[in-house]
C-alpha positions in Angstrom: -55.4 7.2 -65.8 -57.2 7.7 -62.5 -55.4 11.1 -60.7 -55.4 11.9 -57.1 -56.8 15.0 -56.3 -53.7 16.5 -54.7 -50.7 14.5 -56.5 -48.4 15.4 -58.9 -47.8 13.5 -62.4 -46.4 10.0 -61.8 -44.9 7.8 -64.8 -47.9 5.2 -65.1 -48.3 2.9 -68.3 -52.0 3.5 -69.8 -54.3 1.0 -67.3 -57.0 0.4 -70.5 -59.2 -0.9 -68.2 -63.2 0.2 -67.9 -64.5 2.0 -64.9 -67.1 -1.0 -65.0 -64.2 -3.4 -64.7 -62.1 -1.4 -62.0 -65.8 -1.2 -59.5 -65.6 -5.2 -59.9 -62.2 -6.1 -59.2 -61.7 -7.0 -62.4 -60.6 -10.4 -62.3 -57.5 -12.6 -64.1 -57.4 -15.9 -64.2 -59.2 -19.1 -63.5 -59.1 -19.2 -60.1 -62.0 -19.9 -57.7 -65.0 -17.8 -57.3 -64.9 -16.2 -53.3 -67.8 -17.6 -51.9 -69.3 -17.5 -48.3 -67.5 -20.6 -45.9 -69.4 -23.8 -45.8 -70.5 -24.7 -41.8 -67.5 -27.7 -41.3 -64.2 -27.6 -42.4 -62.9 -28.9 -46.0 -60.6 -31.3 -45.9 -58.9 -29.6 -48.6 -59.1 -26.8 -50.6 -62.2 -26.0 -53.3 -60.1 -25.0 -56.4 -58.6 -26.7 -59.4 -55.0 -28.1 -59.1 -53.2 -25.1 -61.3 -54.8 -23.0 -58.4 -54.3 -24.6 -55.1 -51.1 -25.3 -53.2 -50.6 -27.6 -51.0 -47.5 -28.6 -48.4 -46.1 -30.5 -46.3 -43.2 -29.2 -44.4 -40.5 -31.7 -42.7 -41.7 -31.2 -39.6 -44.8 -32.6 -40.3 -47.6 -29.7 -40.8 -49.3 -29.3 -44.1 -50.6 -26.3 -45.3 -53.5 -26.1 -47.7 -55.3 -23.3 -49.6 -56.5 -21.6 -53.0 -54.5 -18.5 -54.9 -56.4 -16.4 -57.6 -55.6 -13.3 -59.1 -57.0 -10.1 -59.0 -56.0 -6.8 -61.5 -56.0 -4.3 -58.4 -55.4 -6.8 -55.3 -53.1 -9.0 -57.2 -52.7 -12.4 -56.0 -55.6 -13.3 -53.5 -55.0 -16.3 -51.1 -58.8 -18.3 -50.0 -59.5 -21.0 -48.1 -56.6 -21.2 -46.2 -56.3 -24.1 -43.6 -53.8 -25.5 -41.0 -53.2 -29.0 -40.3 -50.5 -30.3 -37.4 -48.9 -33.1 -36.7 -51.3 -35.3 -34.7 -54.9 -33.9 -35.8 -56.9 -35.8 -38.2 -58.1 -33.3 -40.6 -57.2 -29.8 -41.7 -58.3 -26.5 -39.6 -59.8 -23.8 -41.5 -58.0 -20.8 -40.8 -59.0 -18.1 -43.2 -61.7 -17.5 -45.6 -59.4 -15.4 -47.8 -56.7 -12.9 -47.1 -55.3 -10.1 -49.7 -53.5 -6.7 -49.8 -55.9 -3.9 -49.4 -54.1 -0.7 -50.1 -50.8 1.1 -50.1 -50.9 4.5 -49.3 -48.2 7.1 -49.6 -48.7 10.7 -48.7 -45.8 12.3 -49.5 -44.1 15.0 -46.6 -44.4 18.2 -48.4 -48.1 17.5 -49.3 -47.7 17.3 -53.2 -48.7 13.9 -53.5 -50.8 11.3 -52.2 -51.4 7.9 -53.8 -53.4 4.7 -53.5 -51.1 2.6 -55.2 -53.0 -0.5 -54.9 -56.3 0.8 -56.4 -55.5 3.6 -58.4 -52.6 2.4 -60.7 -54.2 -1.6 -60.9 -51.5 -2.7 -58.6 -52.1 -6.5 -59.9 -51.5 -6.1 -63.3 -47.9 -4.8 -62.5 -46.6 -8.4 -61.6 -42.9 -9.0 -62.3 -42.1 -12.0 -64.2 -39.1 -14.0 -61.8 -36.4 -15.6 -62.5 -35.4 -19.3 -61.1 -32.8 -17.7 -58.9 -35.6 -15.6 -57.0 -37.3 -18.6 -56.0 -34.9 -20.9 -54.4 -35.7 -24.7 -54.1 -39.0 -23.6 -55.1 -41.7 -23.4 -57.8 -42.7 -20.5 -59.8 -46.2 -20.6 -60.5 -47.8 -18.9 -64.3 -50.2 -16.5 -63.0 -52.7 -15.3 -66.1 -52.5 -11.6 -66.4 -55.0 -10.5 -69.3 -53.3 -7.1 -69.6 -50.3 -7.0 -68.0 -47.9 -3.6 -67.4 -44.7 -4.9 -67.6 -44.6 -8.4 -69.5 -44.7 -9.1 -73.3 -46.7 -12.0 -72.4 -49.8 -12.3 -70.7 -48.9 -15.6 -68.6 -46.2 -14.2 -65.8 -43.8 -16.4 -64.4 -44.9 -14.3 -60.9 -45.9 -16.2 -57.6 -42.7 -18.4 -56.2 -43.7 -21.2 -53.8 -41.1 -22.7 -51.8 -40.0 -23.6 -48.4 -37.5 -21.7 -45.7 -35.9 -22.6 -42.6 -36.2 -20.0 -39.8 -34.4 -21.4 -36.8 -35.0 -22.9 -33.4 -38.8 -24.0 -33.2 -37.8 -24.3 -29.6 -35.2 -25.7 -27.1 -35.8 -27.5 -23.5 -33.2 -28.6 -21.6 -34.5 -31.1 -19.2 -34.3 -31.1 -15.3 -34.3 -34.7 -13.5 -34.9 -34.7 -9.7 -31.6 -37.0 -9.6 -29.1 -34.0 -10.7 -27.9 -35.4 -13.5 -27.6 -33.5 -16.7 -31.1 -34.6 -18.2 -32.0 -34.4 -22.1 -32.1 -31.6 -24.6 -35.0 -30.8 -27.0 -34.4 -29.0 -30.2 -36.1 -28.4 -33.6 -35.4 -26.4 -36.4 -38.6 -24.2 -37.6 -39.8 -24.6 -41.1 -42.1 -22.1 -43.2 -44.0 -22.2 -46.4 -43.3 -18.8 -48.2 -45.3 -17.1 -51.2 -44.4 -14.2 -52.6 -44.8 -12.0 -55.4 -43.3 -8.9 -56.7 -45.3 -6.1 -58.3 -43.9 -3.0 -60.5 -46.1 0.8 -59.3 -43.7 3.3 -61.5 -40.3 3.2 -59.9 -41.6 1.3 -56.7 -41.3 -2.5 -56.3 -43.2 -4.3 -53.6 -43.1 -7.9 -52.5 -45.8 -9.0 -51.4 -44.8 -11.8 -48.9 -47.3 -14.8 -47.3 -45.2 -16.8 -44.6 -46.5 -20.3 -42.7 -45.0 -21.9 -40.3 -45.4 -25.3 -38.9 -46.4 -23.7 -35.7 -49.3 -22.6 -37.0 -48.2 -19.1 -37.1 -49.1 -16.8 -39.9 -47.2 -13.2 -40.9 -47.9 -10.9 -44.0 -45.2 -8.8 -45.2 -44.7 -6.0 -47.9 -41.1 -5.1 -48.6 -40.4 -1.7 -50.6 -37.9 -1.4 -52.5 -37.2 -0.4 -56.4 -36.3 2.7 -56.6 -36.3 6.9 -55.7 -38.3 8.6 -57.7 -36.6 10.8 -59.8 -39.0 13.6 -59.7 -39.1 13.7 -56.1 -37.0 16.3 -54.8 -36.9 19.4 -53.3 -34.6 20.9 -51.7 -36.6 24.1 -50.6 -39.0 23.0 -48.1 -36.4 21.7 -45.4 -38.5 18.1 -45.3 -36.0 15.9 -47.5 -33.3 14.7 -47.3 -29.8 15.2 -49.1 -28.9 12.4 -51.4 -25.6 12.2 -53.8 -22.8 14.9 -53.5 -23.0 17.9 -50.9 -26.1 18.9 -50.1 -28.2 19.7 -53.3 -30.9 17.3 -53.9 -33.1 17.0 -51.0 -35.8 13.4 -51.7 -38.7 13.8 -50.3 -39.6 11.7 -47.2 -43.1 9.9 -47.2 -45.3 7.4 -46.3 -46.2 3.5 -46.9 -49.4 2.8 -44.9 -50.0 -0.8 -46.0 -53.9 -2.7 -45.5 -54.6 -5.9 -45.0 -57.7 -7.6 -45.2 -58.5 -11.1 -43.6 -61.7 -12.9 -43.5 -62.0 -15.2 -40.4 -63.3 -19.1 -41.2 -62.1 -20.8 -38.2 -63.7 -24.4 -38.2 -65.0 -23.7 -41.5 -67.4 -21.3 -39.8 -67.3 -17.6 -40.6 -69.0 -16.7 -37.2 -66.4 -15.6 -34.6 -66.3 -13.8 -32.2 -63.3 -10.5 -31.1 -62.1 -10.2 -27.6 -59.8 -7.3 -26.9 -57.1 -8.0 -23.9 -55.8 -5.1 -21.5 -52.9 -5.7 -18.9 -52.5 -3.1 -16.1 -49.3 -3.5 -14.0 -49.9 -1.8 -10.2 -46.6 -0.6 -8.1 -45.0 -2.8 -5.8 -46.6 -2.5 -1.9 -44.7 -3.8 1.2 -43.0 -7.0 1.2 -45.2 -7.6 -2.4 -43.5 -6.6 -5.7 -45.5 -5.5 -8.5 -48.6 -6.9 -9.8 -50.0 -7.8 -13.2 -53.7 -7.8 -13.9 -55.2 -9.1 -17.1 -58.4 -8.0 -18.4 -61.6 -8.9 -21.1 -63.4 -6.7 -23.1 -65.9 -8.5 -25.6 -65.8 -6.5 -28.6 -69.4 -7.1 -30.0 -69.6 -4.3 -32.4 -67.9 -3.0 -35.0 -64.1 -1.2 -33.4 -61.3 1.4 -35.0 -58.9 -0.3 -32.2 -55.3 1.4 -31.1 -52.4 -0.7 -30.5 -51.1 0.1 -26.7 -48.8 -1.1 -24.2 -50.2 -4.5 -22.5 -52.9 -4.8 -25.1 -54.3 -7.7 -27.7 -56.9 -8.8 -29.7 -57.9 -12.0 -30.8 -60.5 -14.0 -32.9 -62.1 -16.7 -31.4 -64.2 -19.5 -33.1 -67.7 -20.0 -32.3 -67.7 -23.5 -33.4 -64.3 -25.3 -33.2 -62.0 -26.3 -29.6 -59.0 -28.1 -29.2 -58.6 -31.8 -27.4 -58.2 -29.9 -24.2 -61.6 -28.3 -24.5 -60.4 -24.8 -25.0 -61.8 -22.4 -28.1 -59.7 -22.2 -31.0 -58.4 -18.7 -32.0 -55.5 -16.6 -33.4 -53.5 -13.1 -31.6 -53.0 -10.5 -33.7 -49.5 -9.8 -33.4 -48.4 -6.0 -35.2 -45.1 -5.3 -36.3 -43.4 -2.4 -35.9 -45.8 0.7 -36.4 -44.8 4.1 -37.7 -48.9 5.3 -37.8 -49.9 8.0 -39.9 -52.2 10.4 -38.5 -52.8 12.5 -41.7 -55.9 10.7 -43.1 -58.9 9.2 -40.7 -58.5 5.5 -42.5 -54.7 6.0 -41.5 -55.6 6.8 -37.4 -56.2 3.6 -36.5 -54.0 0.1 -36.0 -56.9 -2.3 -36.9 -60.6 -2.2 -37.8 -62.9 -4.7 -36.9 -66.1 -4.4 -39.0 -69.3 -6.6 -40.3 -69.2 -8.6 -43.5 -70.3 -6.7 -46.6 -69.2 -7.9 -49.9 -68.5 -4.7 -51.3 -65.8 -3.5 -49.0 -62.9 -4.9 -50.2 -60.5 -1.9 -50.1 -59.4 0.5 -47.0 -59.5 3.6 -48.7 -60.7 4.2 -52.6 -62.5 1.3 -52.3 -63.4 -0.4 -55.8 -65.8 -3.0 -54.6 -69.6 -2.4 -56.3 -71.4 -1.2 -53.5 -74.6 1.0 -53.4 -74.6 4.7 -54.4 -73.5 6.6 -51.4 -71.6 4.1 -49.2 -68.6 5.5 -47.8 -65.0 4.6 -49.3 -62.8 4.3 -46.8 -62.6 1.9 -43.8 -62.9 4.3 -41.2 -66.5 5.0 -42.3 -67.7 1.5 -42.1 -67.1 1.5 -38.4 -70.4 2.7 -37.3 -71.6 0.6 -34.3 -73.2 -2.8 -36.3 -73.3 -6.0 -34.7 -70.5 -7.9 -35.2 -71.0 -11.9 -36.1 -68.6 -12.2 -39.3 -66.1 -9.8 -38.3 -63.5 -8.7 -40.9 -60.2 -7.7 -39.8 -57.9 -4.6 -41.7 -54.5 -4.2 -40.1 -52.6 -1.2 -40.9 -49.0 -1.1 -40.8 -47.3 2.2 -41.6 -43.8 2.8 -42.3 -42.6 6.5 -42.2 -39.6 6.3 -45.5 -37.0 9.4 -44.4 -34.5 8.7 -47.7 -30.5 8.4 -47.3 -27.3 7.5 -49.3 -27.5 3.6 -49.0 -31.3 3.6 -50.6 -29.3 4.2 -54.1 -29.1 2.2 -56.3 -31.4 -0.1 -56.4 -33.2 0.4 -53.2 -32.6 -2.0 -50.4 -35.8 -3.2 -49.4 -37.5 -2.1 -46.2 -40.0 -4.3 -44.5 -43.6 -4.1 -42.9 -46.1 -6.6 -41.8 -47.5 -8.4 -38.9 -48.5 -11.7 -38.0 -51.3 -14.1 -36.2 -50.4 -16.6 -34.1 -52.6 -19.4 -33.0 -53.9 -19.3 -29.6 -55.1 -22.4 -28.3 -55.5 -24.1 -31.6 -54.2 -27.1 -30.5 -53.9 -28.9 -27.1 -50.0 -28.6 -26.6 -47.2 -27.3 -29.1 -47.6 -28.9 -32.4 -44.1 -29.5 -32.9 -43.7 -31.5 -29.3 -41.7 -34.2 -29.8 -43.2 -37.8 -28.9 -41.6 -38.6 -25.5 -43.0 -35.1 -24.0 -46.6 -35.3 -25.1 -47.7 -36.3 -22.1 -46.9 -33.6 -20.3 -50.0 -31.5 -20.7 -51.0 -28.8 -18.3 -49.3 -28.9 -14.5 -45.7 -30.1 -15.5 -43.7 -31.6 -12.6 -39.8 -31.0 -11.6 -39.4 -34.5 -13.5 -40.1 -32.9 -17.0 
């Protein structure tokens, strides 16, 4: 069993896996070999049927892509494409996309574990019941040696649909004064999810597609406290149970994400970061909002602030309006970590290298020497296939309610497409020509 330097015993079942195997990912399954994007778009997904899912959700959008399954990673989503109402082919969104480490320092500086690549994070897929998976299908996912499951085929990856809400709502305003016409639609998502077992921590691992074209990634932690953390000595925990004599330690779950861009099939895109600067008001004038472009051409440890975005833009795709196709990264709430260098910084935008597959204690087979965290692989290369990490940290202070079993606390972001298509995918028929200067009469 692979130790941290700094952290204390943890319960682990034995991993019986080879060093060898661990520095290539050892994969599980017959899913599809990651290969580099094709120039054009696929019209659907390059995998066998077990291993590709494909939906089409009320509303009309289908979603289309390729799962495989990977010891460490655990399930591993490729090929992932996006197709509206109203276009005539899929739009490649993603090459692949996959969990790329969850890191927990722990506050009194005991522990420290990468919980993804130290304790084979795949191979701990939960089995799930039919009642986990509402009016949806759970999928056999091969595990060849799996930690908690007498067999090695694990009822583990639930496909199924979810409602969110209101898509939108537009209340119509004739130039007569009458009342006008309401617009309404209910938003539906596609929804993957697994649920892995690292000691007394369960995550689930949550993919989420909406018919808007809108993507967001989740982990959600819950499972339970571990019993051996405590201490009620250092004046960092936090008193659980009766009175005030067990103390949990409070920690840290920095989560990694790593997406490879393919829009229009084509894995050469281009970054753009967005600033917006707001000036006082002056005279008769209130204030003022400028927006501006910075091309980010070479690799970049970016910071999330006020008024700022970044997006990926495709070199070789536009909508009907003429207008590049790309996708915002949208963060979710950020508790950032500043205790490790890989930790200090919201995303990461670096070059293409097969080997770096993992944020920090990378596993991927690269040369003697290469650094092992993501922070090092930012060193000023030209960027034409960027890769995009997002780190999401979530700082865990304990209390009563997180006994027994804990409720699960979520973090995640999401992209949203920008300019992807023309108008709203989801516009309803008698408003689709209303594209660009819209009149009083709309």
């Amino acid at each position: 069993m692979r130790v941290n330097r700094i952290s204390r015993a943890r319960r682990r079942a034995a991993l019986g896996l080879s060093l060898a195997a661990l520095a290539a990912g050892a994969t599980a399954g017959a899913g599809p070999a990651a290969a580099h994007p094709k120039a054009a778009a696929a019209p659907a997904p390059n995998c066998s049927a077990a291993y590709r899912i494909e939906q089409k959700l009320s509303t009309g959008t289908t979603w289309r892509m390729c799962w495989r399954f990977n010891s460490t990673s655990g399930v591993v989503l490729e090929d992932i494409s996006y197709q509206p109402p109203g276009e005539a082919k899929p739009i490649k969104v993603l090459n692949s996309a996959k969990l790329a480490q969850i890191h927990v320092p722990y506050d009194d500086g005991n522990a420290e574990y990468n919980d993804v690549t130290e304790y084979n994070f795949g191979n701990g897929l939960l089995n799930m019941k039919p009642a986990e998976c509402p009016g949806g299908t759970i999928k056999t996912v091969k595990v060849r040696e799996p930690m908690y499951s007498a067999s090695q085929d694990v009822k583990g990856l639930c496909a199924t649909t979810r409602s969110r809400g209101h898509a939108y709502h537009l209340q119509t305003e004739p130039p007569n004064g009458n009342v006008g016409k309401s617009y309404q639609a209910q938003g539906k998502d596609l929804l993957l999810y697994t649920v892995n077992k690292v000691s007394w921590y369960e995550y689930i691992t949550e993919w989420r597609f909406q018919d808007d074209g809108t993507m967001t990634m989740n982990v959600g932690a819950t499972g339970s406290l571990a019993p051996e953390d405590y201490d009620s000595g250092d004046g960092r925990g936090w008193p659980i149970g009766k009175g005030a004599k067990d103390y949990a330690d409070s920690h840290s779950h920095n989560v990694f994400w790593r997406l490879d861009f393919g829009l229009d099939g084509s894995s050469k895109t281009r970054v753009e970061q967005y600033d917006s600067k707001v000036s006082p008001a002056a005279g008769d004038r209130g204030p003022t909002n400028k927006t501006t472009l910075t091309k980010v051409t070479k690799e970049l440890a970016g910071d999330a602030k006020n008024m700022r975005w970044w997006r990926v833009v495709s070199q070789s795709g536009k909508n009907k309006d003429g207008h590049a196709r790309s996708y915002e990264l949208v963060p979710g709430a950020q508790t950032k970590y500043p205790g490790r260098p890989f930790t200090n910084h919201d995303v990461y935008f670096t070059e293409y290298n097969k080997c770096e597959q993992y944020a920090s204690g990378n596993l991927g087979a690269c040369a003697t020497g290469h650094p092992d965290s993501v922070d090092k692989w930012v060193n000023g290369q030209s960027l034409t296939h960027p890769v995009v990490w997002m780190n999401v940290g979530f700082h865990h202070i304990v209390r009563d309610e997180d006994q027994q079993p804990m409720p699960v606390h979520w973090q995640g972001f999401s992209i949203a497409p920008r300019d992807v298509t023309a108008m709203n995918p989801l516009t309803p028929a008698d408003l689709k020509g209303i594209n660009g200067h819209v009149g009083r009469d709309s």
